[in-house]
C-alpha positions as a printed Julia matrix, in Angstrom:
484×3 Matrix{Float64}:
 -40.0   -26.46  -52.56
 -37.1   -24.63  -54.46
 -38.56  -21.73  -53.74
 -39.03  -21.88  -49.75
 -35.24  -23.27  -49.71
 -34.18  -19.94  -51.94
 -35.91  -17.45  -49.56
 -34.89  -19.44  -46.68
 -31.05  -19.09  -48.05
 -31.75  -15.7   -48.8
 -33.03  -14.77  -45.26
 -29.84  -16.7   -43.95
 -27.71  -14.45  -45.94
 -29.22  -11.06  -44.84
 -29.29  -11.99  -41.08
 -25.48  -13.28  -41.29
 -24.31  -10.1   -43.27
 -26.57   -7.94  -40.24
 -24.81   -9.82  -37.73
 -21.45   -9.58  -38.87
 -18.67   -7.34  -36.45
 -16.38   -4.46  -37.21
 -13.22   -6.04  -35.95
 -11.85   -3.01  -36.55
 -12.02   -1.27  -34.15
 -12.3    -2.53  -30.36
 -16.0    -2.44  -28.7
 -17.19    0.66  -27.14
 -17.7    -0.47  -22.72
 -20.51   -0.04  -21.45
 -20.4     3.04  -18.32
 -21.49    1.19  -15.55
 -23.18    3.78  -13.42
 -23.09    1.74  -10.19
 -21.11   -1.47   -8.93
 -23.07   -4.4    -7.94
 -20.38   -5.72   -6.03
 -18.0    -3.61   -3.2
 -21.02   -3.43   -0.59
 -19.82   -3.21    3.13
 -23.0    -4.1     5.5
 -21.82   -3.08    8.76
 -22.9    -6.07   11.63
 -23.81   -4.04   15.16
 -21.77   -5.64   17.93
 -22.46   -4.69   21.6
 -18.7    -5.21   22.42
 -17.49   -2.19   20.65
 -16.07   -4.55   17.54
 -17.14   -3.14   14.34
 -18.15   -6.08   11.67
 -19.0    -5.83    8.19
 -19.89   -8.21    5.93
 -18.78   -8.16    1.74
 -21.45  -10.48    0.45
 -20.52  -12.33   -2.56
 -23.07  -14.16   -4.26
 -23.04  -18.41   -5.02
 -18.86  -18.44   -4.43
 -17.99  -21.35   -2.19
 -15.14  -19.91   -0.33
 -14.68  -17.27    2.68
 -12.28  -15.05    3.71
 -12.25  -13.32    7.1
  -9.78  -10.41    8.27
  -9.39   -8.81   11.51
  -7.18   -5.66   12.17
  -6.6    -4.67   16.16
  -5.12   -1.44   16.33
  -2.13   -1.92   18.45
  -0.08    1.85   19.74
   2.89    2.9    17.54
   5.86    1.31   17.91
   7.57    4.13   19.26
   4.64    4.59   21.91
   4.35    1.39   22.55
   6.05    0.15   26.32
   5.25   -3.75   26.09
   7.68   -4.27   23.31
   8.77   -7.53   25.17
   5.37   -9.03   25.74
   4.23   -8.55   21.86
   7.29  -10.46   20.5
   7.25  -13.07   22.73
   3.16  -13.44   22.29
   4.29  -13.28   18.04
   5.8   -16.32   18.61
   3.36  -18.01   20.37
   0.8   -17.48   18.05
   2.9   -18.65   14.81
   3.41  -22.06   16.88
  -0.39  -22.33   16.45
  -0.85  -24.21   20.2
  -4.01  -23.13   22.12
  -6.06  -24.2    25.09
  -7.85  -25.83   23.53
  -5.75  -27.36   20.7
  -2.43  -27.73   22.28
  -0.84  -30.35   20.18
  -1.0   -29.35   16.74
  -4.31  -29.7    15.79
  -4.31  -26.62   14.46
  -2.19  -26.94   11.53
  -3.18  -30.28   10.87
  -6.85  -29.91   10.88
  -6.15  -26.35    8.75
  -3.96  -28.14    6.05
  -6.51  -30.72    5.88
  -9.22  -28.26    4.83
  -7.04  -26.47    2.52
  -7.87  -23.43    4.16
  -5.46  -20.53    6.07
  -5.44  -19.7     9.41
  -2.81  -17.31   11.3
  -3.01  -14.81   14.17
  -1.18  -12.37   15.28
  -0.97   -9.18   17.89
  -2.02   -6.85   14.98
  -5.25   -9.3    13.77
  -4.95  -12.1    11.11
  -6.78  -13.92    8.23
  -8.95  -16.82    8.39
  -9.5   -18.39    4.47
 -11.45  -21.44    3.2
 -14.75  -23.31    2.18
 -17.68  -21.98    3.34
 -19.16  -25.08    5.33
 -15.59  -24.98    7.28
 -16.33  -21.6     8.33
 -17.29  -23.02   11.87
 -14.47  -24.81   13.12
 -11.92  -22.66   11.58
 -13.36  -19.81   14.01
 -13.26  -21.88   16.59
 -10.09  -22.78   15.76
  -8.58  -18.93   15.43
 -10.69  -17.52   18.61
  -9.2   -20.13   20.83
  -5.54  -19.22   19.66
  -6.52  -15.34   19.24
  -7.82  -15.07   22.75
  -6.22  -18.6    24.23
  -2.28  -18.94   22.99
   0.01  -21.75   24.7
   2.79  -19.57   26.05
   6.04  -21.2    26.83
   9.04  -19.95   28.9
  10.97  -20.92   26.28
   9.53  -18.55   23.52
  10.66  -15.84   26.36
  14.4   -17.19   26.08
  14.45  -17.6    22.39
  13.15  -13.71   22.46
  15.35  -12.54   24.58
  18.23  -14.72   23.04
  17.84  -12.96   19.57
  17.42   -9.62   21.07
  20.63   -9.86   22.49
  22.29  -11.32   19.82
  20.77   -8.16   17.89
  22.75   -5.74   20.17
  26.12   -7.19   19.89
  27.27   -5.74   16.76
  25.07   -2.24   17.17
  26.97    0.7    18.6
  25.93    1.72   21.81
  24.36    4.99   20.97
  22.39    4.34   17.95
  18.81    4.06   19.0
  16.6     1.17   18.44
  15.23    2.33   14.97
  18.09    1.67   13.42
  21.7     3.27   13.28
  23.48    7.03   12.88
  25.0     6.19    9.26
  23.69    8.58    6.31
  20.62    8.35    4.52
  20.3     9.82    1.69
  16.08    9.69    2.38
  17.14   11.94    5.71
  18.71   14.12    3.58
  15.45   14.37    1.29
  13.17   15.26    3.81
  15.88   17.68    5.48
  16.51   19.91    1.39
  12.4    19.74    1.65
  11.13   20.25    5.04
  13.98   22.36    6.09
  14.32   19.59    9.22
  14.37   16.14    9.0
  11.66   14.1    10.79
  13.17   11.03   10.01
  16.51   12.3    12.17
  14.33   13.58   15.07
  15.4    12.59   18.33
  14.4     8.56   18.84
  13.9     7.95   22.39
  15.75    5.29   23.22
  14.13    1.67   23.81
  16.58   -0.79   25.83
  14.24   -4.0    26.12
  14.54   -6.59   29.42
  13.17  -10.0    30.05
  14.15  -10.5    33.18
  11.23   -9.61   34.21
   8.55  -11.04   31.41
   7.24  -14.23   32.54
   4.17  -16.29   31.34
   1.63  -14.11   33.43
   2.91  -11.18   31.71
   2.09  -12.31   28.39
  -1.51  -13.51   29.0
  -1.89   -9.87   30.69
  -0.79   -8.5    27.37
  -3.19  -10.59   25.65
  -6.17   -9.76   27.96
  -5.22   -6.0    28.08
  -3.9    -5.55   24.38
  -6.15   -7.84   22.16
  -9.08   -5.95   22.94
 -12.65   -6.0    20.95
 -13.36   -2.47   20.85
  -9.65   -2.03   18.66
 -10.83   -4.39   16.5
 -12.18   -4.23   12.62
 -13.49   -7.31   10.63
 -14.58   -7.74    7.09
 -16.11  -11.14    6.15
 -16.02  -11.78    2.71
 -18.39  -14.49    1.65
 -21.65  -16.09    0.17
 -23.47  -15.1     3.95
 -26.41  -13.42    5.04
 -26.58  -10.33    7.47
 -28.13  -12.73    9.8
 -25.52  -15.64    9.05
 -22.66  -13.34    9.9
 -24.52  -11.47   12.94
 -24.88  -15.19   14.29
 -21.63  -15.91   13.65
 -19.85  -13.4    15.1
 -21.69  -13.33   18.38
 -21.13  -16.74   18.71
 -17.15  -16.96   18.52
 -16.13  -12.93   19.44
 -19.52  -12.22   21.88
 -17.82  -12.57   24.78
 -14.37  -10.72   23.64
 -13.99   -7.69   25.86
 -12.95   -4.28   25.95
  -9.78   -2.65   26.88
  -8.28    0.78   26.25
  -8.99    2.16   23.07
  -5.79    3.42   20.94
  -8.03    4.69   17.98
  -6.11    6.96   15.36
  -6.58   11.15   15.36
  -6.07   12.49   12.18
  -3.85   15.38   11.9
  -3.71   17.57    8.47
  -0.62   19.92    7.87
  -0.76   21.82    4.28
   3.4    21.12    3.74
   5.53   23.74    1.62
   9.31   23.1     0.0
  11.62   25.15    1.39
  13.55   24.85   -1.64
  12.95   27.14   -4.74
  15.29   25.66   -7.21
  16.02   22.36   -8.25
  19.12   20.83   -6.22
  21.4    17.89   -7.09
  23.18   15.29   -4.76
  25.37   12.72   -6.22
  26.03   10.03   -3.35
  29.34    8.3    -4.64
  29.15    4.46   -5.45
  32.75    3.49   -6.83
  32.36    0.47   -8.13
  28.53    0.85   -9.8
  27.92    0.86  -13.38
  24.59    2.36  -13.1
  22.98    5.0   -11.46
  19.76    5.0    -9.84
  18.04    8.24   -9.88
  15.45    9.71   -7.29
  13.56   12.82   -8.39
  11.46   13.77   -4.95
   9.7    16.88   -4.17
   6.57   17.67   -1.65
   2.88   18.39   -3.32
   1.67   20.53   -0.7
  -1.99   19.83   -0.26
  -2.94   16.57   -1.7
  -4.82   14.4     0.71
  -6.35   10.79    0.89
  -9.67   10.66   -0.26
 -10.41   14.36   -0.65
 -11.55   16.18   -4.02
  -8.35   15.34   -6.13
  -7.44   12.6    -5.35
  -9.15   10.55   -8.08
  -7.65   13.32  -10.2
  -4.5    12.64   -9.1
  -4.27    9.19   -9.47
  -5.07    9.67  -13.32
  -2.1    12.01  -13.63
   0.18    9.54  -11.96
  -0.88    6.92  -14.2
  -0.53    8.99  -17.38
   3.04   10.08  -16.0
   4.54    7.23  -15.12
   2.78    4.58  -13.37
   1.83    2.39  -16.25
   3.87    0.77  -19.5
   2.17    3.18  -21.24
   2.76    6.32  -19.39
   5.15    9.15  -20.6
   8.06    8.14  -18.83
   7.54    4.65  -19.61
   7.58    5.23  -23.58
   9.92    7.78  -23.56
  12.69    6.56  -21.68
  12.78    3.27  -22.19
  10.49    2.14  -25.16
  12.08    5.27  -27.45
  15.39    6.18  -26.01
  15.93    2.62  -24.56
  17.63    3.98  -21.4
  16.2     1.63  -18.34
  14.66   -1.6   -17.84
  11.98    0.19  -15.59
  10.97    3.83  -14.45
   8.27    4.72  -12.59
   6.51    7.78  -10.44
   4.4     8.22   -7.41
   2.32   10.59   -6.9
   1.0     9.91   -2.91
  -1.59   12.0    -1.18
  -0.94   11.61    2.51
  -2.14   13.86    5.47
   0.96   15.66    5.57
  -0.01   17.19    2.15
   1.56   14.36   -0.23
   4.57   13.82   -1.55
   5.96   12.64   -5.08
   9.0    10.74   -6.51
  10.02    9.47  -10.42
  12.99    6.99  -10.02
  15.13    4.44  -12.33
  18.52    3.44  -12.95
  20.39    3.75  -15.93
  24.15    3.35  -17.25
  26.36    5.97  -16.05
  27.12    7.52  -19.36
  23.54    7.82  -19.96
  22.86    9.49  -16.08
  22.18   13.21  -17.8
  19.97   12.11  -20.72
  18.03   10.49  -18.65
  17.46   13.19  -15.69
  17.1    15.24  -19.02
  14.16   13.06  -20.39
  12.89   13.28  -16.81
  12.36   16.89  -16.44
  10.9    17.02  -20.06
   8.01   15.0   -19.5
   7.45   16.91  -16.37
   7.51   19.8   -18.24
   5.25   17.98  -20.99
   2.71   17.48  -18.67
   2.58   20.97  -16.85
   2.73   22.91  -20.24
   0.41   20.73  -22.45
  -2.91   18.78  -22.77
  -2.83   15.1   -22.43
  -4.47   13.41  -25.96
  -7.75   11.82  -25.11
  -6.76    8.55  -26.01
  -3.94    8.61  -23.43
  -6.82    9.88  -21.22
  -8.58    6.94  -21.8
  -5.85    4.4   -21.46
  -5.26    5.5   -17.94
  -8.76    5.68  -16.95
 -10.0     2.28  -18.28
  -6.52    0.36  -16.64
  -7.46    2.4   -13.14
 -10.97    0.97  -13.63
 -10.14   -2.03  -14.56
  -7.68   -2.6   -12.08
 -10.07   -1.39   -9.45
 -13.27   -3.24  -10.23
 -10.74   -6.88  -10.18
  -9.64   -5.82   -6.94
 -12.79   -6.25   -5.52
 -13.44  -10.26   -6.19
 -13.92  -12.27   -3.4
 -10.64  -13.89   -3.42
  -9.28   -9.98   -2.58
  -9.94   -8.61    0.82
  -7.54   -6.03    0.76
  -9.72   -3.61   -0.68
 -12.6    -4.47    1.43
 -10.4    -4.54    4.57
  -8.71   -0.9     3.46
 -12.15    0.71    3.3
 -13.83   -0.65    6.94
 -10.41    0.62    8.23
 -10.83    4.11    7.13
 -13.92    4.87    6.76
 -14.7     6.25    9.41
 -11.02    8.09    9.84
 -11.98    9.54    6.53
 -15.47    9.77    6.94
 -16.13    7.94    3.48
 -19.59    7.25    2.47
 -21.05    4.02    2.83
 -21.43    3.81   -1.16
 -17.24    4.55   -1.74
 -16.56    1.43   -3.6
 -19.47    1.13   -5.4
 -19.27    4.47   -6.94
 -15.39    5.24   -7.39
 -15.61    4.23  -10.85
 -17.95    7.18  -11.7
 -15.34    9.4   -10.24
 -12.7     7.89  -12.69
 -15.0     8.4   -15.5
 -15.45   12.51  -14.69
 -11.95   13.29  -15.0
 -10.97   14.84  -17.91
  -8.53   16.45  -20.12
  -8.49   19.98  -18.23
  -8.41   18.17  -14.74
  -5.28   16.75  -15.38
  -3.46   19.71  -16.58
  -4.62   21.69  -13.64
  -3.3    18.87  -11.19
  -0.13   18.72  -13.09
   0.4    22.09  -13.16
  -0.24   22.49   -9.24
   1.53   18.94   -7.91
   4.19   17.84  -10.77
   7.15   20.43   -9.8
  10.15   20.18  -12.24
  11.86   22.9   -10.5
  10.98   22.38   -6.32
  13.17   19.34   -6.42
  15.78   17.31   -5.06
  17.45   14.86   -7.1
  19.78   12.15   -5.69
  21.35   10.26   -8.08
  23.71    6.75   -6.81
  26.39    6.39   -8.8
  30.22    6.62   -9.79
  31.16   10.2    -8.97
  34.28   10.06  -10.82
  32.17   10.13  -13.94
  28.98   12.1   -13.27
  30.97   15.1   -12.69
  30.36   18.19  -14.85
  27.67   16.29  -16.7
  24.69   17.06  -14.04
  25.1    20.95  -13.66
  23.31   22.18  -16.37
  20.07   20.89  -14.24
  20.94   22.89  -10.88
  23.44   23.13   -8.32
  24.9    19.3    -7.77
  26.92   18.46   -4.58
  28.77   15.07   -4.61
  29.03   13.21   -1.75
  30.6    10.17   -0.65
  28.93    6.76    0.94
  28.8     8.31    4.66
  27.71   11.61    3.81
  30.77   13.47    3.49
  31.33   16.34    0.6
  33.59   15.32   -1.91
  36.58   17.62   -3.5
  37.63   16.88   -6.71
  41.12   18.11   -7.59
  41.27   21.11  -10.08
């Protein structure tokens, strides 16, 4: 008997001593190869709506979005009718449930309902799936319209005008911007100053009818994207959909063309512009230039979001530890580095004390330099890749849509395959060490800049020109003169 109880202690020990962890050092992840989850099934609907479902296995609750593509603002001539039709949807009154019921029978399910011109978002339990769409198709395609959401709208537009000078357009006023000036130093004219054409709105002659022409005209089907996220079948949602947006018609499409311009600096050198703010103590500092040719989706721009997040996205990018966890300059500092289809365009800001304005643009252009002129370590490397992918792969639970919704929006303006979500991880994991430099070296420019720093004039003077030529201006755009 001793003897089975020794060996049996003995075998105890070995297995415990052979099961024991390194806690050392953190676990090596596994590289998933392939998501399981981000799957888009599109749903075929003879109405010109284009459905997909986002399965998501044994989870109780839904979530359905719908985007309607609606023309620009600036195109868009039935400015009046969409307000007033705003309003009548947030009052949540329909045909069919004109007194309330809406919002009662919605809080009661502890669920989310709202509609709007542009769409709207339907959440809950999945066995309320079927009266909540009843619920938002009535008020999507069946809003109570009252004459007095037209006077309230037309009330507040009015009241809008009385303080606005009379030739400032409706996008906003004349005053300067430093952003305007930006895109001016960069693009050599400023699109955000091109010529507005001016909007004057009138109700006199919006009425009831007009509004439910707007809705039949303007909420259309074939505009229309949804993404159902859920615990449902192909066939569930295919039954589902037919049933409450089958008969949902047509109208005139306003689908998106997508225009590519490859966009050059006109500057060469970097150029300063101090906009005065008396009374500040700080200064916040704007570091903007143009990246040429980086676009949504195309070979880099995976690439690119690594480099952002090395440079100063994250708490433990190089901006982040150098200028405020080592030189404790700033409570925050960030950059953006943002493909777009004008060819992308990048900015580093944060605000610091005014006595510390010229270390910090100095710190700035360092670790722009840094990351030009040198190789990023492979544990920083890492760092950014595994928060991307973590970040990423949360982002697509099924309490998220956003992702989900993002995707069925563009993928066909994009032309993204149907597989995008699922295998964007393995794009994160390819980058590497000599990727990054050669995206830093062609999109992170130290030199093609313009830097606008808001702050006390009176004090920044003579301690910014050892960066580039620096102009101070004052709050309406105006070049200051300092006396000799």
């Amino acid at each position: 008997m001793k003897k089975i109880i020794l060996s049996l202690t003995v075998l105890f020990i070995c297995f415990s001593i052979k099961a024991q962890v390194d806690r050392t050092h953190a676990p090596e992840p596994n590289r998933p190869e392939k998501l399981d989850v981000g799957v888009l099934i599109p749903i075929k609907m003879d109405n010109g709506m284009q459905v997909y479902l986002a399965p998501v296995k044994k989870y109780p609750k839904f979530t359905l979005t719908l985007n309607i593509e609606q023309p620009g603002f600036k195109e868009d001539e039935r400015q009046e009718e969409k307000g007033i039709l705003l309003k009548a949807y947030y009052a949540k009154l329909s045909k069919k449930y004109p007194g309330g019921e809406i919002d009662s029978l919605v809080n009661l399910k502890g669920a989310m309902l709202n509609a709007t011109t542009t769409g709207g978002t339907i959440k809950g339990m999945n066995r309320d799936i079927e009266p909540l769409l009843d619920m938002y198709t009535d008020l999507l395609f069946h809003p109570v319209v009252k004459e007095e959401y037209i006077k309230t709208e037309a009330e507040e537009y009015e009241k809008s005008q009385e303080n606005k000078d009379p030739s400032a357009s409706v996008y906003g006023n004349d005053e300067f911007n430093p952003e305007n000036l930006i895109d001016s130093l960069l693009h050599g004219s400023s699109a955000k100053q091109e010529i507005n054409k001016k909007i004057a709105l009138n109700y006199d002659s919006i009425g009831i009818e007009e509004v439910e022409d707007f809705v039949e005209k303007r909420i259309a089907s074939n505009n229309a994207v949804a993404v159902l996220i859920g615990d449902f079948t192909p066939k569930e949602t295919k039954r589902l959909m037919q049933k409450y947006f089958g008969n949902w018609q047509p109208g005139k499409s306003y689908s998106r063309e997508r225009q590519i311009k490859s966009d050059k600096a006109i500057i060469k050198n970097r150029k300063i512009y101090v906009v005065d703010k008396p009374n500040n103590v700080q200064s916040r500092i704007n570091v903007n230039w143009i990246m040429g040719d980086a676009y949504p989706h195309d070979e880099n721009s995976v690439k690119v979001e690594v480099l952002n997040e090395i440079l100063g996205e994250s708490q433990l990018s190089y901006l982040y530890k150098n200028i405020r966890e080592d030189k404790g300059l700033c409570y925050f500092v960030r950059s953006s580095l943002t493909p777009d289809d004008n060819g992308g365009r990048a900015t580093i800001w944060t605000t610091v004390r005014t006595d510390q304005t010229a270390y910090a643009l100095e710190n700035i252009i360092l670790e722009m330099l840094r990351i030009r002129n040198f190789d990023v370590s492979d544990e920083d490397l890492k760092i950014a890749k595994s928060s991307l992918i973590g970040e990423f792969t949360r982002s697509l639970s099924g309490i998220a849509p956003i992702p989900y919704m993002s995707f069925a929006m563009t993928k066909d303006f994009y032309n993204l395959p149907d597989d995008y979500l699922q295998t964007r991880v393995s794009k994160y994991y390819e980058v590497t060490t000599d990727d990054i430099r050669e995206m830093a070296k062609k999109y992170v420019k130290p030199f093609e800049s313009v830097v606008i720093v808001n702050g006390k004039a009176s004090e920044l003077k003579g301690t910014l020109e050892k960066f580039g030529e620096v102009t101070y201006l004052d709050e309406k755009g105006n070049e200051l003169i300092f006396e000799q």
